[in-house]
Backbone bond lengths (Angstrom), bond angles and torsions (degrees), N, CA, C in turn:
res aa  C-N    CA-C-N  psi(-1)  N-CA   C-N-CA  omega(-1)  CA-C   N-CA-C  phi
1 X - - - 1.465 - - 1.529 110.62 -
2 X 1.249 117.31 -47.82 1.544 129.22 -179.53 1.466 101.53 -55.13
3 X 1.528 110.64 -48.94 1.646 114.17 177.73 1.308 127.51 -64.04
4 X 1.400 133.75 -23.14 1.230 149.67 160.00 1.764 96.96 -65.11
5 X 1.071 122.64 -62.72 1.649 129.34 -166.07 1.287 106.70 -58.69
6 X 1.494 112.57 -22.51 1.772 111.84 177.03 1.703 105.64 -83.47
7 X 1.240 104.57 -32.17 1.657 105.40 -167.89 1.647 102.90 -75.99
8 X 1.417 128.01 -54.36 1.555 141.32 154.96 1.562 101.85 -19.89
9 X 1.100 125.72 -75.34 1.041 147.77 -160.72 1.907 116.25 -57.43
10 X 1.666 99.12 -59.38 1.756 106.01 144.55 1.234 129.11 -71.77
11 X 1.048 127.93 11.70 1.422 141.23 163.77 1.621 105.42 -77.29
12 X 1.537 101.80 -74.99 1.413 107.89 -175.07 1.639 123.75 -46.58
13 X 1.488 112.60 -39.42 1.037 149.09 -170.54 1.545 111.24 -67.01
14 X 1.800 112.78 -38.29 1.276 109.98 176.63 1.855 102.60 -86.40
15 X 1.509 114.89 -30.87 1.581 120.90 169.25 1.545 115.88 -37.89
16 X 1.581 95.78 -50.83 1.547 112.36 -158.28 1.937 99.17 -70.06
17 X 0.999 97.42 -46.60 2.031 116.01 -177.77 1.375 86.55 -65.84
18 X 1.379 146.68 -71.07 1.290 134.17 -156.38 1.831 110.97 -62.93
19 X 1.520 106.68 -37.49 1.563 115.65 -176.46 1.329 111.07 -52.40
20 X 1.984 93.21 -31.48 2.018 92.59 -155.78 1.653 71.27 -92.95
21 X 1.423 166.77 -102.46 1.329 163.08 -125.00 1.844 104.30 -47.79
22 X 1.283 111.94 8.61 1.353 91.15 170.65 1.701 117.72 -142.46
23 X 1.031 125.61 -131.91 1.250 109.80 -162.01 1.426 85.26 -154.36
24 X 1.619 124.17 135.12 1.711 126.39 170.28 1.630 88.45 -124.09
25 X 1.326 102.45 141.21 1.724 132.66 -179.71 1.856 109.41 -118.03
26 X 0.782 112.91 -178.54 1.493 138.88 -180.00 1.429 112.03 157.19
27 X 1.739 119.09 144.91 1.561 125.27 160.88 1.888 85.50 -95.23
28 X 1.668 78.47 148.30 1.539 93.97 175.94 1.351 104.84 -115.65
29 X 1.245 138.67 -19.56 1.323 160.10 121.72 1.188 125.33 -142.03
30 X 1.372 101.14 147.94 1.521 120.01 173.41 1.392 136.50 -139.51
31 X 1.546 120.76 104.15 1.623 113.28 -162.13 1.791 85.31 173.30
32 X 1.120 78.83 -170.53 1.705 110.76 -166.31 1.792 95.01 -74.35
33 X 1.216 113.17 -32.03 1.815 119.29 176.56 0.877 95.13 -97.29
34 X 1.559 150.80 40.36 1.152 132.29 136.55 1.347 101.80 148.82
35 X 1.873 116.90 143.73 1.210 120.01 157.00 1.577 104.95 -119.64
36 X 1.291 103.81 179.88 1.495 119.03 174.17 1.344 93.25 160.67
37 X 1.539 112.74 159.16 1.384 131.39 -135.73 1.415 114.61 -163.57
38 X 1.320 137.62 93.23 1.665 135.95 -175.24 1.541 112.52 -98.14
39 X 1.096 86.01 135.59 2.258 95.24 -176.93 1.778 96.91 -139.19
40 X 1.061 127.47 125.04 1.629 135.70 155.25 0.683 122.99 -140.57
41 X 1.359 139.10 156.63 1.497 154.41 174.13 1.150 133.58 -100.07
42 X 1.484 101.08 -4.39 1.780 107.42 -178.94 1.046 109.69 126.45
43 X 1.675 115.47 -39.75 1.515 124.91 -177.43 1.815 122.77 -112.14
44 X 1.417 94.35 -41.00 1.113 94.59 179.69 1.671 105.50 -138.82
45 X 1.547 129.53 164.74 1.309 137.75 -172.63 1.236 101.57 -138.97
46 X 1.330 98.97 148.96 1.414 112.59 172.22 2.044 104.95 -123.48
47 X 1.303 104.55 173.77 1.533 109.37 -169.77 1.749 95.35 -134.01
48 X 1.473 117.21 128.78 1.314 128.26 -171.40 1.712 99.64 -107.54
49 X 1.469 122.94 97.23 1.360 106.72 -142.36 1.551 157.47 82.96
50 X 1.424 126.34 128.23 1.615 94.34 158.67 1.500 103.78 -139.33
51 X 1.021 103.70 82.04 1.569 111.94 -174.49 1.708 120.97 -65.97
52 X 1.296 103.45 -5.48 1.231 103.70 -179.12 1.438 108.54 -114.51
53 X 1.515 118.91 173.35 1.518 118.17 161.00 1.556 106.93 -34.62
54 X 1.380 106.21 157.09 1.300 136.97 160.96 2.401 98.66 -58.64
55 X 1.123 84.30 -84.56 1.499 94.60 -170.12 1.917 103.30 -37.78
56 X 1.390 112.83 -45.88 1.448 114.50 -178.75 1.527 120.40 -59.99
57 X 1.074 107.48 -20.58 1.665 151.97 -154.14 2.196 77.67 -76.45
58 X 1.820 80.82 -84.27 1.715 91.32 -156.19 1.661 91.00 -57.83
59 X 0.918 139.99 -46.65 1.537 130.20 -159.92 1.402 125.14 -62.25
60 X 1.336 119.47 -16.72 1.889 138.38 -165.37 1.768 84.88 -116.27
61 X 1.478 137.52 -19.12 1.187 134.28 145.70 1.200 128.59 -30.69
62 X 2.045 92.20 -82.55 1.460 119.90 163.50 1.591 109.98 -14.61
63 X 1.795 89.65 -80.29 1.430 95.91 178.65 1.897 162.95 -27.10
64 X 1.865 78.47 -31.59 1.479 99.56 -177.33 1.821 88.72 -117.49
65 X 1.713 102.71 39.98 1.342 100.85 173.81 1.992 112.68 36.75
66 X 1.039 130.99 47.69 1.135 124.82 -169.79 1.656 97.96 -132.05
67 X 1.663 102.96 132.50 1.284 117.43 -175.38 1.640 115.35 -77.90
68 X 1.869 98.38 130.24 1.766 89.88 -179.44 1.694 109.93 -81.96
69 X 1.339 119.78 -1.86 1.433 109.55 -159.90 1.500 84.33 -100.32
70 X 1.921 119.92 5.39 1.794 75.64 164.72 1.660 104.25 -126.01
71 X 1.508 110.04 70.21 1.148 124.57 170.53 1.807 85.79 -105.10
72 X 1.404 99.49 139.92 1.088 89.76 172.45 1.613 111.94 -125.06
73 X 1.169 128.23 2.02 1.457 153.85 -172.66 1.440 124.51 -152.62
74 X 0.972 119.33 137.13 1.802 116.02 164.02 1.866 98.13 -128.59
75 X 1.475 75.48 140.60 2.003 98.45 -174.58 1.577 97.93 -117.75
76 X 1.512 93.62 129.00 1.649 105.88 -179.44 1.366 112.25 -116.57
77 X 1.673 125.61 129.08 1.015 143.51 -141.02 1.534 88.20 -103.05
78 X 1.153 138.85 -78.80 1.117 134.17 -153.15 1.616 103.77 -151.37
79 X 1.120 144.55 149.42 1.535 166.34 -168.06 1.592 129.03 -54.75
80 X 1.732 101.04 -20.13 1.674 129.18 -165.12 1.393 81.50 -60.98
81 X 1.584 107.43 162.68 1.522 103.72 164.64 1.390 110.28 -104.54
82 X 1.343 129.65 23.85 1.670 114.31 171.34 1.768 100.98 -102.90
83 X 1.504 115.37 15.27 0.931 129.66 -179.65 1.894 122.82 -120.97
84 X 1.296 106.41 -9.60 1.699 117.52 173.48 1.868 99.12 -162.48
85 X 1.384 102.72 37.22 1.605 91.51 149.07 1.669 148.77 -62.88
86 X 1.538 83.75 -35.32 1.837 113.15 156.06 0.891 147.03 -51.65
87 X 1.930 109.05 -51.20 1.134 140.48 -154.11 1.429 114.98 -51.79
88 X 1.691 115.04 -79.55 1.644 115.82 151.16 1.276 141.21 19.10
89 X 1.927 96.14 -75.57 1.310 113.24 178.20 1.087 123.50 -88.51
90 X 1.470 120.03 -6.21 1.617 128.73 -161.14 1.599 85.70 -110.30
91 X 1.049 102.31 -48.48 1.812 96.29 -176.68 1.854 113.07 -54.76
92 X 1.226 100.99 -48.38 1.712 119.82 178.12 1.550 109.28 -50.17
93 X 1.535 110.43 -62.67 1.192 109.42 -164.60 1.459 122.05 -73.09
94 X 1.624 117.15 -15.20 1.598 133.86 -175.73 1.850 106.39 -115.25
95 X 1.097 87.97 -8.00 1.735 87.33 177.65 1.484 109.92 64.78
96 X 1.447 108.74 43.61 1.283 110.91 -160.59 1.968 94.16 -107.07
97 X 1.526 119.86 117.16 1.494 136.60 142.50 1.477 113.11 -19.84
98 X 2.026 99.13 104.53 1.614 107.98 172.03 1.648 106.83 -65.43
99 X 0.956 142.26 -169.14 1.405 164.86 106.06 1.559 139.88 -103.64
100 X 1.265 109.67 95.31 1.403 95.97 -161.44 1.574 105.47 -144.02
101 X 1.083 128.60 -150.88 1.583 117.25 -167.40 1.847 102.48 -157.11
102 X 1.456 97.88 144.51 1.819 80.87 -150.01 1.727 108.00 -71.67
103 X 0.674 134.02 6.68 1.643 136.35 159.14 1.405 102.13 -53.54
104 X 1.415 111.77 -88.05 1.622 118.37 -174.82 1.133 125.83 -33.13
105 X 1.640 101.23 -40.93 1.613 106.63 -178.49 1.585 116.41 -69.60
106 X 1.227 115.22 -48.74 1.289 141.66 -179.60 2.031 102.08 -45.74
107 X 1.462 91.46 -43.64 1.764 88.22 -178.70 1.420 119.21 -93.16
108 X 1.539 108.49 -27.76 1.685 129.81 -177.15 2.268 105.81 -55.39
109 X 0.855 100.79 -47.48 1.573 97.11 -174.76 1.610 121.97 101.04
110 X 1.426 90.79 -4.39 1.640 103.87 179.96 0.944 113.23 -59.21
111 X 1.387 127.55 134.86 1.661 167.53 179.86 1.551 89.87 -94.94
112 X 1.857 134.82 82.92 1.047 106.97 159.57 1.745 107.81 -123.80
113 X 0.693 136.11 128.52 1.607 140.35 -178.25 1.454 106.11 -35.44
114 X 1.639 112.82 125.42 1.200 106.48 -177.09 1.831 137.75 -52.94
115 X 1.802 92.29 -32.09 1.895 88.93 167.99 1.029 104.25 -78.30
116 X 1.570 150.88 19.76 1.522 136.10 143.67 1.235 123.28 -75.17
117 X 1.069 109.23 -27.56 1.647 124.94 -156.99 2.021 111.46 -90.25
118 X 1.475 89.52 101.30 1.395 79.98 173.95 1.435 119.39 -131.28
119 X 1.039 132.30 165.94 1.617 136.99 -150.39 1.504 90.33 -102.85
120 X 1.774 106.91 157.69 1.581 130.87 161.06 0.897 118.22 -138.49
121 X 1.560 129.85 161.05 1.309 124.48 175.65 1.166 102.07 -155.77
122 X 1.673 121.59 143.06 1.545 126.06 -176.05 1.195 116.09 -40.15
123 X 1.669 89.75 137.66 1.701 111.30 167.38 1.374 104.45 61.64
124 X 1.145 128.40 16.08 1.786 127.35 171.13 1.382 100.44 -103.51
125 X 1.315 106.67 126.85 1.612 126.30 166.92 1.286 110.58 -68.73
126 X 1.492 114.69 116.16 1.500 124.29 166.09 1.103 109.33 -113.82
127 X 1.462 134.04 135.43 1.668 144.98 -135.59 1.849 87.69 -147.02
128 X 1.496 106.95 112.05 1.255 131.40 176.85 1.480 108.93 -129.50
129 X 1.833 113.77 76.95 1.241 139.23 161.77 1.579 85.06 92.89
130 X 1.084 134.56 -138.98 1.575 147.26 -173.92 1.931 102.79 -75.95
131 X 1.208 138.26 -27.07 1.187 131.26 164.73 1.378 129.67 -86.80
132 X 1.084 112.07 114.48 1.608 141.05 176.91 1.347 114.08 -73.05
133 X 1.541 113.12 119.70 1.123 114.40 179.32 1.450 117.51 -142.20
134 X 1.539 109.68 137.57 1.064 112.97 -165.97 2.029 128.01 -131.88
135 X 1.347 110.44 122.32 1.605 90.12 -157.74 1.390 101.20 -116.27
136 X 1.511 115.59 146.08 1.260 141.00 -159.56 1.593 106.84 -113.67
137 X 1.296 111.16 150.14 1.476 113.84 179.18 1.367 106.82 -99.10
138 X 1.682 107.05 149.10 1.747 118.14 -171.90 1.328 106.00 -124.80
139 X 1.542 107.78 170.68 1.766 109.05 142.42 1.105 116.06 -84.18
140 X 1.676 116.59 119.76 1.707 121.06 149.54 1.281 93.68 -159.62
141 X 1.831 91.29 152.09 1.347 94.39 161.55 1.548 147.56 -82.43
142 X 1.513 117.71 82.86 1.308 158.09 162.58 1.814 134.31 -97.00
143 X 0.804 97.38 154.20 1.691 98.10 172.90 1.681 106.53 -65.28
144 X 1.253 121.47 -46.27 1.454 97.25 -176.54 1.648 104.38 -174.13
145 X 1.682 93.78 51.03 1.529 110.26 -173.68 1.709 113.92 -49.63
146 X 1.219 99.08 142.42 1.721 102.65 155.42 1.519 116.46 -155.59
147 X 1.543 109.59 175.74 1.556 125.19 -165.73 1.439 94.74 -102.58
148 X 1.355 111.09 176.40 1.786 111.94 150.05 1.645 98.04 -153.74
149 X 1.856 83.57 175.13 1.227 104.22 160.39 1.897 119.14 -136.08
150 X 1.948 81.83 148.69 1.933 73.90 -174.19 0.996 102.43 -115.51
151 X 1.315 120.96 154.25 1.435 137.53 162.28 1.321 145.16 -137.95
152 X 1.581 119.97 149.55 1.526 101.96 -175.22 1.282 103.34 -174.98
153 X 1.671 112.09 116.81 1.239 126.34 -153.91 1.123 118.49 86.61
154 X 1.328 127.75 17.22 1.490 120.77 -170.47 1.587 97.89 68.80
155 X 0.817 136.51 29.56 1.888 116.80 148.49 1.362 109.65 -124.75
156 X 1.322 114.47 155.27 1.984 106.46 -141.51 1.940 77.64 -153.93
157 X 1.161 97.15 131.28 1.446 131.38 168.45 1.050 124.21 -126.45
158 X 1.772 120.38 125.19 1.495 116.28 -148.46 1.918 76.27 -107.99
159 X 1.523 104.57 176.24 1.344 112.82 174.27 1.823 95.91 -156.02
160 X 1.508 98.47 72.62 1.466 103.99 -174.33 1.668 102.34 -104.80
161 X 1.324 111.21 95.20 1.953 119.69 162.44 1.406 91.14 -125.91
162 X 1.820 82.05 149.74 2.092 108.80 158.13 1.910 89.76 73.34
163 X 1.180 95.96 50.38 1.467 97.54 170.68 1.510 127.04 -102.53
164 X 1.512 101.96 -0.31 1.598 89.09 176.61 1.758 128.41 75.69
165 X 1.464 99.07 -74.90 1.542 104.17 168.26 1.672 112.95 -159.82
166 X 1.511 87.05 171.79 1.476 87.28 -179.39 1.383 127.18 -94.17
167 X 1.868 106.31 84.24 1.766 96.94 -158.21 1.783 74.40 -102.96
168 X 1.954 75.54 177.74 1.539 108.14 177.03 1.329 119.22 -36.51
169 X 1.440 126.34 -26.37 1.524 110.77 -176.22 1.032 100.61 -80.49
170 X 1.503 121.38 -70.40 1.468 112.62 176.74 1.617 131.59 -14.11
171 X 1.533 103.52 -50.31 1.171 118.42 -160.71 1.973 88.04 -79.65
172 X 1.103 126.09 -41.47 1.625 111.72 167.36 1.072 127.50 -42.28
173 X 1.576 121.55 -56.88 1.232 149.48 -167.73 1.749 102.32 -64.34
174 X 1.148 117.77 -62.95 1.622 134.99 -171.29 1.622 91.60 -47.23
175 X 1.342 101.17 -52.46 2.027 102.69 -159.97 1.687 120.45 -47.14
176 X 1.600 94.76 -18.35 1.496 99.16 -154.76 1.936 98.29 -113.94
177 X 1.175 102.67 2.92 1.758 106.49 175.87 1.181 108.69 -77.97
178 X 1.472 107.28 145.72 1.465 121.40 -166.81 2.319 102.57 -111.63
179 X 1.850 103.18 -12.90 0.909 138.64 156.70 1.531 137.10 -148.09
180 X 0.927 122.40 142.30 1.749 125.91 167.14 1.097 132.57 -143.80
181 X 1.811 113.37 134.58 1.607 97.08 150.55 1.269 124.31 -115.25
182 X 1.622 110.84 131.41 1.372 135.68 -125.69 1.885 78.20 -136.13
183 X 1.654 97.03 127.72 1.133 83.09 162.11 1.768 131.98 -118.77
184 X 1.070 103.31 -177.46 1.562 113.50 -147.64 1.636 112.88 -136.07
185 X 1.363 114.40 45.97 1.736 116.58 -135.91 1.327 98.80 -96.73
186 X 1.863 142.61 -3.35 1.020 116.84 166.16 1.491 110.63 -153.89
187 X 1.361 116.26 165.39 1.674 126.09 178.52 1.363 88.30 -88.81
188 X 1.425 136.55 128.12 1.301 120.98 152.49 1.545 141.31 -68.39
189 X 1.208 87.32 -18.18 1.844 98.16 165.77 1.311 102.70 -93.31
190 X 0.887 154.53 20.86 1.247 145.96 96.25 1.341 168.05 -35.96
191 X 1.089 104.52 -44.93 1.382 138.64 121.65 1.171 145.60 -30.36
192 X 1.530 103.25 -69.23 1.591 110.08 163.22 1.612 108.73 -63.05
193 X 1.410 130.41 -37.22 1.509 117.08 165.20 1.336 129.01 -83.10
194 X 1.603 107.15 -1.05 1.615 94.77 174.14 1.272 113.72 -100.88
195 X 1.275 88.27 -165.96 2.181 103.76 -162.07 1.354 127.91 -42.29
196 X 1.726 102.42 -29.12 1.459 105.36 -171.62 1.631 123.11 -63.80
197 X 1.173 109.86 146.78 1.770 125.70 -175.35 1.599 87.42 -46.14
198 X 1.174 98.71 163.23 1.356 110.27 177.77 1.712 110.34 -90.18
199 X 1.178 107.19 -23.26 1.972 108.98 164.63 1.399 121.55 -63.57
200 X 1.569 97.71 -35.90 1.858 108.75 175.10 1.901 105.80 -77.50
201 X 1.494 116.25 -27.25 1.346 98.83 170.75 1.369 117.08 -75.64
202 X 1.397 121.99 -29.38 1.204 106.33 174.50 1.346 127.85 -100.19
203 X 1.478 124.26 26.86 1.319 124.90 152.61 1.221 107.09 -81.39
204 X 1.418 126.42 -36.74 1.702 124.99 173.23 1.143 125.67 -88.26
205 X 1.338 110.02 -2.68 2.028 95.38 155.37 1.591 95.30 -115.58
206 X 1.247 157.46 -6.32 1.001 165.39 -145.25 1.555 112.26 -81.61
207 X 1.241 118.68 -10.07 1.938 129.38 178.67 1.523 116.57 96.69
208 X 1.170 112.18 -12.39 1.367 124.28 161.48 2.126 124.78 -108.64
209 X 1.378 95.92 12.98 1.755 82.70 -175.95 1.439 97.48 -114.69
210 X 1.708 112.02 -85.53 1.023 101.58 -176.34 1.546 102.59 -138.78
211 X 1.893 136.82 170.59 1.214 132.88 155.44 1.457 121.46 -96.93
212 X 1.655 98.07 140.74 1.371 124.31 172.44 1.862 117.50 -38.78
213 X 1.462 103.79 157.64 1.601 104.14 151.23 1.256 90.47 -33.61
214 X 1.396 104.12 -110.21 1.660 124.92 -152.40 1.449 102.05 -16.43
215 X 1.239 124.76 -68.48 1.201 115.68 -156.58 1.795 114.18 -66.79
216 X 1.055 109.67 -44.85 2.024 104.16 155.98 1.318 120.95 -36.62
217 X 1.589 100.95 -36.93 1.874 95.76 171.20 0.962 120.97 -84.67
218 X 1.495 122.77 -33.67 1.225 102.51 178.26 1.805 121.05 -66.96
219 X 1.195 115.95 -20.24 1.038 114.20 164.54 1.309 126.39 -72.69
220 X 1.151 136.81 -26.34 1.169 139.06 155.46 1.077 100.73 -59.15
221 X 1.496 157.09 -86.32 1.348 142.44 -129.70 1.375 103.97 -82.55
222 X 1.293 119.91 -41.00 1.371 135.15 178.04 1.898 107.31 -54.71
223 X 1.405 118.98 -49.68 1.745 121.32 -148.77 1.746 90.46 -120.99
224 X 1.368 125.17 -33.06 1.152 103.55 -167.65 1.683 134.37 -47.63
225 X 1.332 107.16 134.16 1.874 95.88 172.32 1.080 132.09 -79.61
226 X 1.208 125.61 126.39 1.523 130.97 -173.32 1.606 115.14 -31.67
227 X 1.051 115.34 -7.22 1.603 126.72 -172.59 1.551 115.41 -96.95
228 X 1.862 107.64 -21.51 1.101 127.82 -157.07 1.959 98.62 -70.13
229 X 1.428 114.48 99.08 1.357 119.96 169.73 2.068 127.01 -82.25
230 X 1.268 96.64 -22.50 1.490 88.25 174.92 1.497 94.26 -164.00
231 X 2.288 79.06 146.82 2.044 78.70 -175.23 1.710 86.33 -119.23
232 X 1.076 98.01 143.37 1.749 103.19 171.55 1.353 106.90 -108.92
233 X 1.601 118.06 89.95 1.587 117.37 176.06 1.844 119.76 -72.21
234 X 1.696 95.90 140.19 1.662 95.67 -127.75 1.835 85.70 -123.68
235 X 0.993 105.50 147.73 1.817 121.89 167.24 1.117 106.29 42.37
236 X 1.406 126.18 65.29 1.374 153.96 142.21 1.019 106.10 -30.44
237 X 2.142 144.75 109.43 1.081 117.88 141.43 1.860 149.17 -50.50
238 X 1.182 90.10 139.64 1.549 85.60 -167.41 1.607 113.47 -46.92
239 X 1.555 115.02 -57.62 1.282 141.15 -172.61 1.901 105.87 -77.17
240 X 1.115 118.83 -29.83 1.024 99.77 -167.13 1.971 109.06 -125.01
241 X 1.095 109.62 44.15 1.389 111.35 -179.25 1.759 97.86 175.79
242 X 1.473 117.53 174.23 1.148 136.38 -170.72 1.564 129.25 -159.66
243 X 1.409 108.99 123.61 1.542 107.85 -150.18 1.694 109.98 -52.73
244 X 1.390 105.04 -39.08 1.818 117.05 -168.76 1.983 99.97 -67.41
245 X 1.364 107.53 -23.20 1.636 97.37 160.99 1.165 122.47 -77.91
246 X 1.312 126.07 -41.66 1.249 130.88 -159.81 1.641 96.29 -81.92
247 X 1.336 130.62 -13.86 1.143 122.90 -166.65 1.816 98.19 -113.91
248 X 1.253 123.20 -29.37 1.358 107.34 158.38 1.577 125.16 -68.42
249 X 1.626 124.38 -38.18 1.142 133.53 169.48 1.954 115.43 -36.74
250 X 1.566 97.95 -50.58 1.587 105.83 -179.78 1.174 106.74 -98.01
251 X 1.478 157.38 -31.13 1.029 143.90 146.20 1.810 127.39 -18.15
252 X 1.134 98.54 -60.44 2.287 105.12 158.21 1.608 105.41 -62.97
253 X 1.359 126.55 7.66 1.476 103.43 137.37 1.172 133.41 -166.98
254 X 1.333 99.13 48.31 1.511 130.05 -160.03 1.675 107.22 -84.19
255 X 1.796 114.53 -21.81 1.246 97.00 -172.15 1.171 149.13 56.63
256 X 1.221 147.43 -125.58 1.350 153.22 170.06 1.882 100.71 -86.32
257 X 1.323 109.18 -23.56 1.596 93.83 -177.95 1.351 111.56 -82.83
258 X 1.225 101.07 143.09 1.595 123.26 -172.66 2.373 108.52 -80.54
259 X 0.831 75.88 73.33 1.939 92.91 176.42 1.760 108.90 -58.78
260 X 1.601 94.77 105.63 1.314 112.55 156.45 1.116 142.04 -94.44
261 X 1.623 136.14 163.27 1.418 110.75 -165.74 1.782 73.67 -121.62
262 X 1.616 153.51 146.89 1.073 149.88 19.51 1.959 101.44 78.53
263 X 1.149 116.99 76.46 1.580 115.68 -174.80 1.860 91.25 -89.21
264 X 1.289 105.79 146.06 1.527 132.41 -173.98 1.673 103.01 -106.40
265 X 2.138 105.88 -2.41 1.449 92.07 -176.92 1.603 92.37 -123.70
266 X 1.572 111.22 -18.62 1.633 90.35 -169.96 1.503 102.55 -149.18
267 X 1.154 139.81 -172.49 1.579 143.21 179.92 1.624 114.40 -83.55
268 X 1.070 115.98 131.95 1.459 110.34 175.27 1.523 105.27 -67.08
269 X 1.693 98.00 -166.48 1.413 102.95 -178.81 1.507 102.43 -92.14
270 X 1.274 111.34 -167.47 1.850 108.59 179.58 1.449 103.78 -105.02
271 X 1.235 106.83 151.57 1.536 111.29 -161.10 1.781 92.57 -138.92
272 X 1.598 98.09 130.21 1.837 96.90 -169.90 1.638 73.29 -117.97
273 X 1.419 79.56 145.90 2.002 94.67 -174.69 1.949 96.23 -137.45
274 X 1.407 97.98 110.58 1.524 104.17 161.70 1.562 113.11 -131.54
275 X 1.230 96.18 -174.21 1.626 109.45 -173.92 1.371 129.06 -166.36
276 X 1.180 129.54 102.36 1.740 116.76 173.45 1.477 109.75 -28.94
277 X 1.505 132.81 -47.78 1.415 115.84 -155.12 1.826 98.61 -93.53
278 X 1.456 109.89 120.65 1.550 95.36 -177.56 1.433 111.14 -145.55
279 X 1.115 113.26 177.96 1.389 100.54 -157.71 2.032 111.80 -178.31
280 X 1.209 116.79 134.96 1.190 109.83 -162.54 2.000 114.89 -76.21
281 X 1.260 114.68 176.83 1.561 102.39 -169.21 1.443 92.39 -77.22
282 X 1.291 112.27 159.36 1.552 144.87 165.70 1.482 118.19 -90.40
283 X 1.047 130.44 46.99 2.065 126.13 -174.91 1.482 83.53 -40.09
284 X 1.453 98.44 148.82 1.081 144.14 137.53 1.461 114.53 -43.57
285 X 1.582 111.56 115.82 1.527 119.67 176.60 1.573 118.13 -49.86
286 X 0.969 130.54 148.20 1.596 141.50 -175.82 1.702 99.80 -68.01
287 X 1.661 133.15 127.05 1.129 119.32 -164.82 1.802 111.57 -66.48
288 X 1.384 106.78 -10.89 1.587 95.94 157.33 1.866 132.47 -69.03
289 X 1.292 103.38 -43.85 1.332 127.43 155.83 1.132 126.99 -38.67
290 X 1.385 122.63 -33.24 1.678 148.96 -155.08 1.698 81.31 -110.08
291 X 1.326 121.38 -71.04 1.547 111.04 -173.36 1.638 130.55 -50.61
292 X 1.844 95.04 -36.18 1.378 111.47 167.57 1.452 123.18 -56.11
293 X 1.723 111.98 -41.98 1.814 115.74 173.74 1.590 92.37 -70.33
294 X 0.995 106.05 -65.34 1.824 94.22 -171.18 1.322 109.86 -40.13
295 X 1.503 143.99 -19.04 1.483 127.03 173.50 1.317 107.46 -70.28
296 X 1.412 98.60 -51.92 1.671 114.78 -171.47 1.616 105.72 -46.44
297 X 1.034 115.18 -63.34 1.574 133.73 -170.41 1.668 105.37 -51.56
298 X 1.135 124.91 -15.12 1.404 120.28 -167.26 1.263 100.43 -119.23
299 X 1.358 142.11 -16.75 1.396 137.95 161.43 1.453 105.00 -75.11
């Protein structure tokens, strides 16, 4: 009996060590009505967004059985409100630590209590219990939008939407994810024939709104890392794209990665993403730093 109770017992024990060495994800929504974004480690969670109600917030929680008291931070990407509709009240009512960067805040309107409120700035690692997180600057049109990536244990999850285009940071950041949700927000022939004014199409293909299919793939097929196990394709327009394309399009070359579609009505399931090959984030050099290797590199 004792001998069975030792084997039970290292069983759980190697579960419990593998649960905390990796990283569990879910979109809780994703679209133009709202983003928000779940990452934990076993111990602690962080929130990428809260684009939705507070109350909608805890209930798609509930759902994926996932605890709100161990969020221990929410990180705000950019100022839109389908992107910090939540934030406020979710921060207020759990005593839960903003993250944000003083541009966004300054334009966002958020009411957040000053010991919540704490500042970021590109490519600086901010460490919330054992997960490292780090946010990068994009194109969109915002005061001073950015993406990130989290990590812990060496497995690194990018959370790149509302990017505009596919510049060099991105393309750093993307290489080294072991998961992402990457977004994928329009068909362009679609677009160009549907309803929208012709000023609203070209703020969203224009390098500041958002990127196409095509252009998510090409970054994927083009940048992905061999390590890269699941893509969660993210903020799908309603009107101008469709999940069963976007998911046959990347499916013919998806490979070993596991291709998600990003629902605009409800939370996915939870997705635990590990890996033997791992490895800590890489920031992006300081653009003085970046000028300094470029001297070096050319002599």
């Amino acid at each position: 009996m004792d001998f069975l109770f030792t084997i039970l017992l290292e069983k759980a024990l190697l579960i419990y060590f593998s649960l905390c060495m990796s990283l569990s994800i879910a979109s809780i929504n994703s679209g133009s009505n709202g983003n928000c974004y779940y990452l934990e480690n076993g111990r602690e969670a962080v929130l990428i967004d809260v684009g939705i109600s507070c109350k909608d917030t805890e209930q798609r929680l509930k759902r994926l059985q996932l605890e709100i008291e161990k969020v221990k931070a929410i990180f705000v990407t950019h100022e839109h409100i389908d992107h910090i509709r939540g934030v406020s009240q979710l921060s207020k009512k759990y005593s839960i630590p903003v993250y944000i960067n003083s541009g966004t805040h300054r334009h966002s309107g958020l009411r957040i209590k000053n010991e919540l409120l704490f500042p970021l700035t590109h490519h600086e690692k901010i460490q919330i219990g054992e997960l490292t997180i780090v946010p990068f600057d994009k194109h969109h049109d915002a005061e001073d939008p950015v993406s990130f990536i989290v990590e812990h244990e060496g497995i690194k999850v990018g959370i790149i939407t509302d990017i505009g285009q596919v510049c060099q940071t991105v393309i750093h950041y993307f290489k080294q994810c072991h998961a992402c949700f990457l977004e994928s927000n329009y068909d362009e022939q679609m677009l160009m024939e549907g309803s929208y004014p012709p000023r609203l199409k070209k703020r969203i293909r224009g390098g500041r709104g958002h990127i196409s299919n095509f252009q998510a793939l090409e970054l994927f097929t083009k940048h992905k890392s061999p390590h890269l196990q699941q893509l969660l394709l993210s903020h799908l327009s309603k009107m101008n794209n469709r999940p069963e394309l976007v998911e046959q399009l990347f499916q013919s070359h998806a490979g070993d990665v596991q291709i998600t579609i990003a629902s605009r009505d409800e939370e996915s399931p939870v997705f635990t993403i590990d890996h033997p090959v791992r490895g800590k984030i890489i920031p992006l050099p300081s653009k003085r730093l970046a000028t300094q290797l470029e001297l070096v590199f050319s002599h």
